[in-house]
N, C-alpha and C positions, 0 to 999 in steps of 0.2 A: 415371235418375230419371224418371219418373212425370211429365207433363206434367196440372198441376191445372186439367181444365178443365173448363167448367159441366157438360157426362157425370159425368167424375167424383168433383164435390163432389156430385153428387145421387144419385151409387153409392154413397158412402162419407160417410155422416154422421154418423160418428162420430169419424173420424180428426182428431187432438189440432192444435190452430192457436195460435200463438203472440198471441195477440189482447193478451195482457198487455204483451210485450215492446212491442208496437207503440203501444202507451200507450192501449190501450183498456181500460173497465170492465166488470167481468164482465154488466153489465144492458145496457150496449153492444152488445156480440158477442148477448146476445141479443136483442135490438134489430134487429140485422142478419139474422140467422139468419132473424126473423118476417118482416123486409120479404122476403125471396127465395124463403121457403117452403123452405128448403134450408142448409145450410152454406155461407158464401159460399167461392169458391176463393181462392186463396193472392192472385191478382193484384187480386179484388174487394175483400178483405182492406185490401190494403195501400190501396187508394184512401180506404176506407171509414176507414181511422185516421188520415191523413193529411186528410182532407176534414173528418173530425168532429174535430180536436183542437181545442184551447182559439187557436189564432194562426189559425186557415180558419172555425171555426165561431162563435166569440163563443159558446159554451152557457153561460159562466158571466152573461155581461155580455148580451148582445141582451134582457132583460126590463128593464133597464135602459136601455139604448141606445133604446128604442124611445120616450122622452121626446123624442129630441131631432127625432120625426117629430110626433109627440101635440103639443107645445108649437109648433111651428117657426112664426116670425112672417110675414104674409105679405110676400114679398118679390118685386117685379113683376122681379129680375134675377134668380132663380133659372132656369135651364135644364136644368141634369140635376143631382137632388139623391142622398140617400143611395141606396144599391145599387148602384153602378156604379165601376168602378174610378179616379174620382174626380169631386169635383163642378163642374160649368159656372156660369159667370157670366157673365152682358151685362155688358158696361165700356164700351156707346157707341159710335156708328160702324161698328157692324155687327160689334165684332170680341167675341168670345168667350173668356175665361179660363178654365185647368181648374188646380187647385192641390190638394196633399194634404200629409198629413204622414204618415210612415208609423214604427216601430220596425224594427232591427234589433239590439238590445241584445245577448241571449247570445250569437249569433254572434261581436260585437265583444270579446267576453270572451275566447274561446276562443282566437279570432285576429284579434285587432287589425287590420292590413290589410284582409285580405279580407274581414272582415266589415262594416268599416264601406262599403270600397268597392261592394261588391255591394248594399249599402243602398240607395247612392245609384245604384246600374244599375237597380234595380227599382224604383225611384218614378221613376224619369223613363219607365221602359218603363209602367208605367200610366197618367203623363199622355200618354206617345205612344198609346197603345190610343184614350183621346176622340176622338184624332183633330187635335191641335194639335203645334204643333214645340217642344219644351222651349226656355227661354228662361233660365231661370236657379234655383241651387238654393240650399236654407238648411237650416243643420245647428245643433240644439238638441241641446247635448251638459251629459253629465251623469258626472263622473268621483269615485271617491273621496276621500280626505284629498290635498290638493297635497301633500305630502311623503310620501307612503304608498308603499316601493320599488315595490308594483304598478303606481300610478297611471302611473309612470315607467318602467314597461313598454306598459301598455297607450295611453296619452296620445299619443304619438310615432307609432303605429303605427293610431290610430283618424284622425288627420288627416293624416298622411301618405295612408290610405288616401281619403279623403274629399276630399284637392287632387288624389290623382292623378286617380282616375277622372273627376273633375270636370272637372279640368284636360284631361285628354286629351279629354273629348266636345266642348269648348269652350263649356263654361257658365259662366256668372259663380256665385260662391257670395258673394250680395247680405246676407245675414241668419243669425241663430242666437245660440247665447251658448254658453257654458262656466260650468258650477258644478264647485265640487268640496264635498261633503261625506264624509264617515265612512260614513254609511250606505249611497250606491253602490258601497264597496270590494266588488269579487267583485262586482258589479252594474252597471256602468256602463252608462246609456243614452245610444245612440246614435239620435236620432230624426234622419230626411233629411226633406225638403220638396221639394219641385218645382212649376213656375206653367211653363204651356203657354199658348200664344195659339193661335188659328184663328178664322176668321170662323165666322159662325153655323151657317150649311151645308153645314162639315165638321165636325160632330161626328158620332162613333161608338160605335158601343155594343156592348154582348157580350153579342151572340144567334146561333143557329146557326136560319136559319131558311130554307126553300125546298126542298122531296124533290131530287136530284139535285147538288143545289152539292156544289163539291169544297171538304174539309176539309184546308188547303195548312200544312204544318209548316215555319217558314223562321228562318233563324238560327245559331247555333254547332250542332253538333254535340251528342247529347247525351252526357254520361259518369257516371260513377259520384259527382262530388262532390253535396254536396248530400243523399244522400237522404237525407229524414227529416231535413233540416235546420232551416229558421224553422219549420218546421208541427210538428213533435215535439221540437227543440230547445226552444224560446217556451214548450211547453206543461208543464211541469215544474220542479222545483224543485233548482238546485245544493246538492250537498253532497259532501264529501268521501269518499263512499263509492261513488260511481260512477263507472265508466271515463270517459278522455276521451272526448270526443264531437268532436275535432278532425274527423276526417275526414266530416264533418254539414256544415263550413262550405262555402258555395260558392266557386270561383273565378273572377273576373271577368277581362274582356280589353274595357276600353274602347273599343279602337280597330277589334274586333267590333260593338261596342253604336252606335257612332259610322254606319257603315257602315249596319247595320241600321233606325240612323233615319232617313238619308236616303233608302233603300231602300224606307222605310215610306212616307213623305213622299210619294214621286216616285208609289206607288203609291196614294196616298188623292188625289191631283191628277188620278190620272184613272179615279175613283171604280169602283175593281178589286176591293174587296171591301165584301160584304155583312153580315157580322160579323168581329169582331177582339177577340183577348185577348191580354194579354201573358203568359208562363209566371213564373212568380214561384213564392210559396211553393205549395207542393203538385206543383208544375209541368204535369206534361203529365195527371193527377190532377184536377187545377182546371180546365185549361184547356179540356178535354172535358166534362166534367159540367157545367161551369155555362153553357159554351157550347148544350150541348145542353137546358140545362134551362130556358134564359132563353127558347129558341126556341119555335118551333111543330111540331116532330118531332123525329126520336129521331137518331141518328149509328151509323154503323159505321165503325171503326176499326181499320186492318190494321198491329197494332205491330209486326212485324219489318219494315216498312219505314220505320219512324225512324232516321237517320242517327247512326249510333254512332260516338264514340272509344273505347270500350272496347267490341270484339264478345262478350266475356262475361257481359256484363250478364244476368240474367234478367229477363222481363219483370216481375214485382214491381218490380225497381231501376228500371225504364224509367219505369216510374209514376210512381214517387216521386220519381226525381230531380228535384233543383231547379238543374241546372247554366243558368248565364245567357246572353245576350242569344238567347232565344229568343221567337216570337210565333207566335199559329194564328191563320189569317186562314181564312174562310167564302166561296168564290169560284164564281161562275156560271160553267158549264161553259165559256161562251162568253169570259170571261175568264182560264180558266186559261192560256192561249201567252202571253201580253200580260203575266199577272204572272209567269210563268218569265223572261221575257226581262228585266225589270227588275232581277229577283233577280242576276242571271246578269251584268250589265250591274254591278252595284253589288258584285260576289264574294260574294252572299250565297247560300247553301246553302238549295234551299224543295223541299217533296216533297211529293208529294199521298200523304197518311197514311189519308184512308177520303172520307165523303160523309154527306150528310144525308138521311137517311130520314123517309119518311113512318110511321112509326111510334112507338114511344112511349118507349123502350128506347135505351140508351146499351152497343151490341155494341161487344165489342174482341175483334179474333182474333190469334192467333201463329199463323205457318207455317197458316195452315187451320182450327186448330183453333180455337174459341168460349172462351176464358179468362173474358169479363165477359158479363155480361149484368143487368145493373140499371136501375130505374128513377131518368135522374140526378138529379130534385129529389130525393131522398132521399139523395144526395151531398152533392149543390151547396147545398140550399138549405133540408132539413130533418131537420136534424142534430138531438142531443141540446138541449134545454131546460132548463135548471139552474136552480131558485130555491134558490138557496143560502142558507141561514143568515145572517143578518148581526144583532150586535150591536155596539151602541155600545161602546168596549173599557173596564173596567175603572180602567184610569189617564187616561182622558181626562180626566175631573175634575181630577184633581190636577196635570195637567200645564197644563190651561189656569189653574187657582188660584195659578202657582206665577207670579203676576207680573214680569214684565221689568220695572216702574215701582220693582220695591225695590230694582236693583242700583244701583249704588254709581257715582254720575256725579262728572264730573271737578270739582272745588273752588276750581281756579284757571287763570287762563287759559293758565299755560304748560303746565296737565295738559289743559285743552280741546286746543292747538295739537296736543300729542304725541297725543291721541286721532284726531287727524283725518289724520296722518300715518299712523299705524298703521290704519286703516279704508283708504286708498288702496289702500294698498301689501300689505295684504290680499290671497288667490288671485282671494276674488270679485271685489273691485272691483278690483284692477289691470288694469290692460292687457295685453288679450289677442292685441296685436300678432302677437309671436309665430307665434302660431296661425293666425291670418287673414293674415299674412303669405305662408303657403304655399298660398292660395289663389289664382288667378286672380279679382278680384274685379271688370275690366272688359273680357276679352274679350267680342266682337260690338260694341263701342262702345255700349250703348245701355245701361248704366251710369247711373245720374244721383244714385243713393247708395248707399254699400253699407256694412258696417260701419267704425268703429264706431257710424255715424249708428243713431239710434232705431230707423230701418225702412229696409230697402232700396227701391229706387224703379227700376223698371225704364221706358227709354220701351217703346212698341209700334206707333208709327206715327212714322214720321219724319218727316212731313209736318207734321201736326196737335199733334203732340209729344202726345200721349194714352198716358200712363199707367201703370201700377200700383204700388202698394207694398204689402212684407208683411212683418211682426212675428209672431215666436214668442216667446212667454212662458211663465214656469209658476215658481213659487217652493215647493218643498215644504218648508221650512219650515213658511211659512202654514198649508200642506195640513194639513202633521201636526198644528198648534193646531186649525182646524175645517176638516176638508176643504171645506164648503158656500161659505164666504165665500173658502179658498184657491183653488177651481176660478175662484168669479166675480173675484179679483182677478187671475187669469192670466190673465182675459179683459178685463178693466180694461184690464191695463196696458199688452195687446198692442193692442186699441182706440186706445187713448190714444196708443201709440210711431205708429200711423199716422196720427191725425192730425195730431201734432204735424209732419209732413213736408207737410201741406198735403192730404193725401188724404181722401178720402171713404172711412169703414170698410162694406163690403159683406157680407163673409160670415164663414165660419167653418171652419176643419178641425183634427181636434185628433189630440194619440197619447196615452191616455191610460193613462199608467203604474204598475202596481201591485204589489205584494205579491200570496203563492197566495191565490187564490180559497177557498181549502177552512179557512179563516182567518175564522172571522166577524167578527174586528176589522178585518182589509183589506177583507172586502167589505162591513163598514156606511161605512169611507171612499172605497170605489166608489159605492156606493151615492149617500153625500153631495155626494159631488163632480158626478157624474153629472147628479143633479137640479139641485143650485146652476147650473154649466153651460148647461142646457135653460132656466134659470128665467131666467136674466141675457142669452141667446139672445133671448129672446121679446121682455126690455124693451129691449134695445140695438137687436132689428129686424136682427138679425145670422144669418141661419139656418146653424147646422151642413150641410155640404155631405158631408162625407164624413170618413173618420178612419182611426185604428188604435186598436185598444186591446193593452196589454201586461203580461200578467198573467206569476205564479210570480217576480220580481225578487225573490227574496232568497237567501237562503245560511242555508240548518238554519233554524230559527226566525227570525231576523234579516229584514226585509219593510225594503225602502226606504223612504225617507217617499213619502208619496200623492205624483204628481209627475203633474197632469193639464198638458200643457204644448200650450198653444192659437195656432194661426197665425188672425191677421187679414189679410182681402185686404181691399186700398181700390183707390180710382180716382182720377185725378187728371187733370184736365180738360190741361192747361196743365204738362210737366215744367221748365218755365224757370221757373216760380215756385214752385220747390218748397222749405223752407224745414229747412237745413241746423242743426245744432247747433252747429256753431260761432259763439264772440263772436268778429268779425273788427274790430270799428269802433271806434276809444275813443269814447266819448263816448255810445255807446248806453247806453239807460236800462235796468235791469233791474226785473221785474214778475214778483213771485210771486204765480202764480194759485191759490186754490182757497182752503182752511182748515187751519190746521197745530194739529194737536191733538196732546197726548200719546202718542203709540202706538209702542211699542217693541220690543212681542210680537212675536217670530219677525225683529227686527229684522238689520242685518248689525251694527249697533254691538253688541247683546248678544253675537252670537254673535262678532263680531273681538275685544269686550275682556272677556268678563266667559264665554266658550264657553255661554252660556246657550241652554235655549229653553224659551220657557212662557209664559204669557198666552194673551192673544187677538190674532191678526192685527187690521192696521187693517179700521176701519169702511168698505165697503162702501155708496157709493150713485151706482146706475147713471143716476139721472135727471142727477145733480150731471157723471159723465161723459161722458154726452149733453151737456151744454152746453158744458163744457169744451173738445168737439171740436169744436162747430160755430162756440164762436168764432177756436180756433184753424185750425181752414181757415177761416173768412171772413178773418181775420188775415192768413194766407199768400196767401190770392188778391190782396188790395186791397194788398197790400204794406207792412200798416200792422207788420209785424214781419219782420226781419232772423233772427233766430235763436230756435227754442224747442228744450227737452229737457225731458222729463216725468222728472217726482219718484220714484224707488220704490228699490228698493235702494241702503238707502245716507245716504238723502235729499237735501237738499238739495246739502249740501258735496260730495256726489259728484258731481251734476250740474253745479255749478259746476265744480268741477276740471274732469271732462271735456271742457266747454265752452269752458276757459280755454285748456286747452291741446290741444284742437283747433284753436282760433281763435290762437293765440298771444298771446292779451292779456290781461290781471289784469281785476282786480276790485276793487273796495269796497266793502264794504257794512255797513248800519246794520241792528240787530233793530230791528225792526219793536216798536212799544209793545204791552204785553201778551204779550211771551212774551219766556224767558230763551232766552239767547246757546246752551245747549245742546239743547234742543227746536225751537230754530229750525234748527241745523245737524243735526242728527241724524232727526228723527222722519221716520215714513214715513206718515205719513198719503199716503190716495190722493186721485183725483181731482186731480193738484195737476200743473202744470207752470211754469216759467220761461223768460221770455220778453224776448228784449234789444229794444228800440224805440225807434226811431229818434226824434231828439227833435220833427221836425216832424210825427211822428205821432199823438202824446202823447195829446193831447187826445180826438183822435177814436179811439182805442183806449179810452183810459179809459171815453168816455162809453157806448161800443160793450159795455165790461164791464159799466158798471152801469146801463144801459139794461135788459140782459139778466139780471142779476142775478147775477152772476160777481165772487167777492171776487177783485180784485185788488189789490195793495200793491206800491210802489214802495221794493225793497229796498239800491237802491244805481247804481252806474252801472260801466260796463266803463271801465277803465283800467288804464297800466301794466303791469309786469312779475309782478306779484305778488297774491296774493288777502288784501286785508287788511281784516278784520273789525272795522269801528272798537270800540275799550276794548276787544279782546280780544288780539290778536294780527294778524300779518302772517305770509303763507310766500310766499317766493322761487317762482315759477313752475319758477327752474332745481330748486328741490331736490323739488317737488312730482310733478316730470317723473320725476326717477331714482328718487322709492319708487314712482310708478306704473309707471312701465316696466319696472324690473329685475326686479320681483318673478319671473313666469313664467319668465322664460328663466334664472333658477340654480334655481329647483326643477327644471326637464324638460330644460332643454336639455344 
């Protein structure tokens, strides 16, 4: 066969290219053809589909996305914002945070394990590329019906995969949640998180820049899995008429990926390379082109000296492949002996694969021969532009008309009690022990909360005890009533879960999950969401650092609900004062903060008793959330509160449970005048959290709320065994425990 090299595809411009299969559109391939002046070859090909699809380019979404630059509030902690394989943050003391949230969904469909595993190899291999040490990870997962035979295939097999790989790098997994609804069946999202530390003067970036530097390939080997995996898997839409795509997923070897980061480490200590990317989706595809395209000249690249496990690969497959713990580092000639010997030192495999030219051109040769020759921003960086269609969908109306306020509430207090039992013991609200159980959630020691606390709390200086916590949110219910106000209350709430830990909220990284783009009903709720997002960014002073977006989630017609699910990072001066949800004290006073108003829309009570959804999500105001945090860390600093938990799924009675039998002590409590016994247990109004207070604090908290102008009310005080709602009922903490706990483990286990 005929080696297709740039001779000749420019001898032969007419010979037939599979541009379709590669999931390109016919105005694409022509699109390509004009940038080269020629037919591109089979190898330029494969980069050019893989680099343009919908999971490497953002063409449906970046006309969008570009709000969250237009809007971004100024923030004196920003360090490296969007563009870069993830965003920096000052957190004080000279030290640097880099944190991201990425997708791995279809993968995780296809193959449970490995796909969710290799999730989480490829977001910690980005926060390693800034140039920081991974310190700890969080998984926001999103599965079908709990009882659905898939859910209890894939379920098992997405955290399994997500403790091992986790487990073996020896990361703590701090944070995350588990939903299950109907609408992820055949869709499950798998989003991973990573938060990296380093001082300020080791951060790195991905550029290929200096004529001469050598372009060093170091890592596993590469092989056949992978190709055409997240970059043309992501970019499509399942249905029963297409072959599997099993052999797409990648596979992972943590105790490779382990090796490679200390490798990295040892080698950014004594400042051995000049740019750095890590291979992920699109893999050695990406890692070239935007390496060379972020630079100031062009690369040549000699692929048959990439280090294969399978020597049949052709170079197309070589492209494409996305097989993991690989990285390309940009090395001055005078460092290359220095980083072989590190490599070599730590069993890591690194080959000098080409060099950086002073030219303008991203050359790749096989055996001698010229296969590529493009210009790589026209890869990496200026792919298709899509303004897609988008309207408002037809049934919105009538779905948000279709009020949750007419269902049918309970009449007497022993149908309230039975209500509140059945909402625990519910998939959402139950205890997700289980799960999190097969996490390592405090290897490195520097743990200080991890779930089910509101946010996880990493230290970062052991000296100074400084820092971090971070909350993923996203409730697509809400989404699907108004995606506008569902994006800004997944940014609510994830705000809110860090302050209530005593932290300062800082920034922003989201994955933001969709239905096909080619849908103008999904992309008016990208659209909505998108903006909502950027707008609630601006007035919280929280800037988007970096993200994922993850489009095609659905199955034949069937589109998830909108599911934009957002991490907040904070800072926390002081981790010894950081401020746990557990009630531990009898005698603490209990203080619901904020306004409890009727809001039921998209609630868990509709959907746990009455399987409803329809209304309007709660009312949305970020100034009211603004205060809310800043008096709960002034709170947490001065010591004037022992335990808070913020209000949202669920409401109240769920946070109470939670708290109760975290802390192992009851409850009592009185409604508060002005609202019935089930509005007070059930609504989700936001902005709202609960807060136990010590009784010599009382006063100076209270005054401290309405000083500031923070409704607080005093609903009861922690005691006892049991959570008893005076005139309404009591439940035993033991029987509260076994409908929360048991629920998970006879559905999946």
């Amino acid at each position: 066969m005929t080696l297709d090299t740039v001779k000749h595809a420019t001898e032969t411009p007419e010979s037939a290219q599979p541009w379709a299969e590669l999931g390109l559109k016919e105005d694409e391939y022509a699109r390509i053809r004009e940038i080269l002046g020629r037919r591109p070859t089979g190898a330029e090909l494969a980069m050019y589909s893989v680099m343009w699809s919908e999971h490497c380019s953002y063409k449906s979404s970046k006309v969008h996305l570009k709000q969250f630059g237009e809007k971004a509030p100024e923030n004196d902690a920003l360090l490296v914002g969007i563009g870069e394989n993830a965003g920096v943050v000052d957190v004080g003391q000279g030290y640097a945070v880099t944190f991201k949230v990425e997708s791995h969904n279809h993968p995780s469909y296809i193959e449970p394990y490995q796909g969710a595993a290799t999730g989480v190899g490829g977001i910690v291999r980005d926060i390693l590329a800034m140039g920081a040490r991974p310190v700890a990870v969080v998984d926001p997962l999103r599965f079908g019906a709990a009882d659905h035979p898939d859910t209890k295939r894939v379920l098992p097999g997405v955290v399994a995969g997500i403790g091992g790989y986790g487990n073996c790098l020896g990361l703590p997994n701090i944070g995350g949640e588990v939903v299950f609804d109907a609408c992820y069946q055949g869709n499950p999202l798998v989003n991973a998180g990573c938060i990296g530390v380093m001082k300020h003067e080791d951060i790195h970036l991905a550029k290929a820049s200096g004529a001469g530097n050598k372009v060093i390939l170091y890592g596993a080997r590469t092989g056949g899995d992978g190709i055409g995996g997240v970059s043309v898997l992501a970019s499509e839409t399942f249905d029963d008429s297409k072959p599997t795509k099993r052999p797409a997923v990648q596979v992972g070897d943590p105790f490779q990926e382990k090796l490679l980061i200390e490798c990295t480490l040892e080698i950014f200590k004594e400042k051995l390379v000049a740019g750095i990317q890590d291979l992920g989706g699109a893999g050695l595809s990406c890692a070239t082109s935007e390496l060379a395209s972020a630079g100031s000249g062009g690369m040549r690249v000699e692929l048959d000296s990439v280090p294969l496990r399978d020597a049949t690969l052709s170079p197309e497959e070589i492209l494409m492949s996305e097989s993991q713990e690989r990285m390309c580092a940009i090395v001055e000639p005078q460092h290359v002996e220095r980083f072989m010997e590190i490599c070599e030192k730590w069993d890591v495999i690194a080959t000098v694969i080409g060099e950086v030219t002073d030219g303008e051109r991203l050359e790749i040769f096989w055996h001698g021969e010229q296969i590529v020759d493009v210009p790589p921003r026209t890869v990496a960086h200026e792919g298709p532009v899509y303004h897609r269609p988008y309207e408002r969908p037809s049934w919105q109306d009538a779905l948000q008309a279709d009020d949750a306020g007419k269902l049918a509430r309970p009449t007497t207090s022993a149908e309230l009690k039975d209500q509140v039992l059945k909402l625990v013991a519910s998939p959402n609200q139950a205890s997700k022990a289980w799960i999190t159980d097969q996490y390592d959630r405090f290897v490195q020691g520097n743990t200080v909360l991890a779930q089910p606390e509101d946010s996880g709390v990493i230290r970062i200086d052991e000296e100074t005890n400084l820092g971090v916590a971070i909350a993923t949110d996203g409730n697509g219910r809400y989404a699907k009533l108004d995606p506008y106000a569902g994006a800004q209350l997944a940014l609510a709430e994830a705000y809110r879960n860090v302050a209530t830990t005593g932290a300062k909220p800082l920034a922003v990284s989201d994955c933001l999950n969709f239905g096909s783009p080619e849908d103008p009903a999904v992309m008016w709720q990208f659209a909505e969401a998108t903006r909502g997002l950027a707008d609630a960014c601006q007035t919280l002073g929280t800037p988007v650092t970096g993200g994922n977006v993850s489009l095609y989630n659905q199955t034949g017609e069937t589109a998830i609900h909108p599911t934009p699910v957002v991490a907040v990072l904070g800072v926390i001066d002081d981790v010894t004062r950081r401020t746990s949800q557990a009630f531990t004290q009898e005698g603490q006073l209990l203080y619901l903060l904020g306004e409890t108003r009727e809001e039921f829309g998209g609630s868990a009570w509709s959907q746990v008793i009455h399987e409803h959804l329809g209304g309007l999500p709660p009312q949305v105001d970020l100034e009211r959330e603004r205060l809310l945090a800043e008096i709960l860390i002034s709170a947490s600093r001065d010591g004037m509160i022992d335990a808070a938990h913020d209000l949202s799924d669920g409401g109240l009675i769920q946070a109470l449970v939670e708290s109760c039998l975290r802390g192992g002590t009851g409850a009592r409590l009185v409604v508060p005048d002005g609202l019935d016994a089930f509005t007070f247990l059930f609504s989700e109004s936001a902005g709202r959290a609960v807060v136990a207070v010590p009784r010599s604090e009382e006063v100076r908290f209270t005054d401290m709320c309405t000083v500031r102008g923070l409704p607080a009310t005093r609903i009861g005080v922690v005691d006892g065994e049991e959570i008893d709602v005076q005139g309404e009922f009591s439940i035993p903490l033991s029987e509260l425990r076994t409908a929360h706990e048991g629920t998970i483990p006879g559905l999946i286990a």
